[in-house]
N, C-alpha and C positions, 0 to 999 in steps of 0.2 A: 906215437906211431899212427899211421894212417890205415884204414882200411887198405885190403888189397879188390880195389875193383875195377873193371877195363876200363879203359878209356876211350874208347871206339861207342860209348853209347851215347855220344850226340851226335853223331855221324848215324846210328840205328835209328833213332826219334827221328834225325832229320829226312831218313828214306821213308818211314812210316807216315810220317806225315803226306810226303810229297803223293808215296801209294794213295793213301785214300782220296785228299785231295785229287787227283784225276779219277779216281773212280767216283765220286761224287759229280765230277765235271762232267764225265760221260753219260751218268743217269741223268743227269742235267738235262744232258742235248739230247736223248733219246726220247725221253719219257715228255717233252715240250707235245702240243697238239699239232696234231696236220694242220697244215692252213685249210681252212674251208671248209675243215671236217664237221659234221653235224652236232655230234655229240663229243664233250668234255668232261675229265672227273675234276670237279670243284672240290678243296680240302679247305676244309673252315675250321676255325680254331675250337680245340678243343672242350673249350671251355660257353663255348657258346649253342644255346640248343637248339633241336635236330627244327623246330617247330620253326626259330627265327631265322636258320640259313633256311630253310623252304622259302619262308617269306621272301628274304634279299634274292633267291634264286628269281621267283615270281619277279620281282621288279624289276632286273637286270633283263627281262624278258627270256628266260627259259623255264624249261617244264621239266622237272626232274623224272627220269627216267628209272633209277632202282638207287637205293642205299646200297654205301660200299660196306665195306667192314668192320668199319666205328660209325658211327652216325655224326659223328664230322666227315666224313668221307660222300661226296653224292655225284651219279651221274647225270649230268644236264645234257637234254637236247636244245638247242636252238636255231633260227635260223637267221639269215645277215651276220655281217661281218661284225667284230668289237665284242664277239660275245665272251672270251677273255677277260679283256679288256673293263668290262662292267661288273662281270664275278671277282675282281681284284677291287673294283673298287667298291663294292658289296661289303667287303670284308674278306676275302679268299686270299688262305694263304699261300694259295696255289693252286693253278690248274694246268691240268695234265692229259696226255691220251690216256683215254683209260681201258686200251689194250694194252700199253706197255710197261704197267702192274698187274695184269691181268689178279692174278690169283690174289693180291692183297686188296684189290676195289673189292671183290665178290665176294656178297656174305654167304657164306654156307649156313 
């Protein structure tokens, strides 16, 4: 005998998936920096500390501004364009507006 179980749950997984997937899409596109904007939140890997992303911030040419809420988290000012661009290749595994996590950059 077989279990009795629906069969409509790969049809469930398949909407779940496809859910989150665009909601990851949208914090995607929203949470990207303004072009031009001064200031960016740099996310450094976890595993690397808060003393050496200072450093790669420093060399990338920005001046951090405050720690976010992990110390992998930091807000960079810079000015000129590329400044993205050079926190990525610093090691950043991502940079973000960091008004549009407001509450998750800010350490309380």
């Amino acid at each position: 005998m077989t279990p009795n179980r629906p069969r409509h749950w790969p049809a469930a997984a398949i909407t779940i998936f496809l859910a989150l997937a665009g909601v990851a899409a949208i914090a995607r596109f929203e949470a990207r920096p303004r072009p031009g904007a001064p200031e960016v939140a740099a996310i450094f890997p976890p595993w690397m500390s808060r003393e050496r992303a200072v450093a790669e911030v420093a060399r990338s040419g920005g001046l951090v501004v405050r720690q976010g809420a992990l110390q992998s988290i930091l807000v960079v000012h810079g000015d000129g364009p590329g400044l993205a661009d050079r926190l990525y290749a610093a090691g950043a595994l991502a940079v973000i507006d960091p008004v549009a996590f407001g509450g998750c950059l800010v350490r309380r």
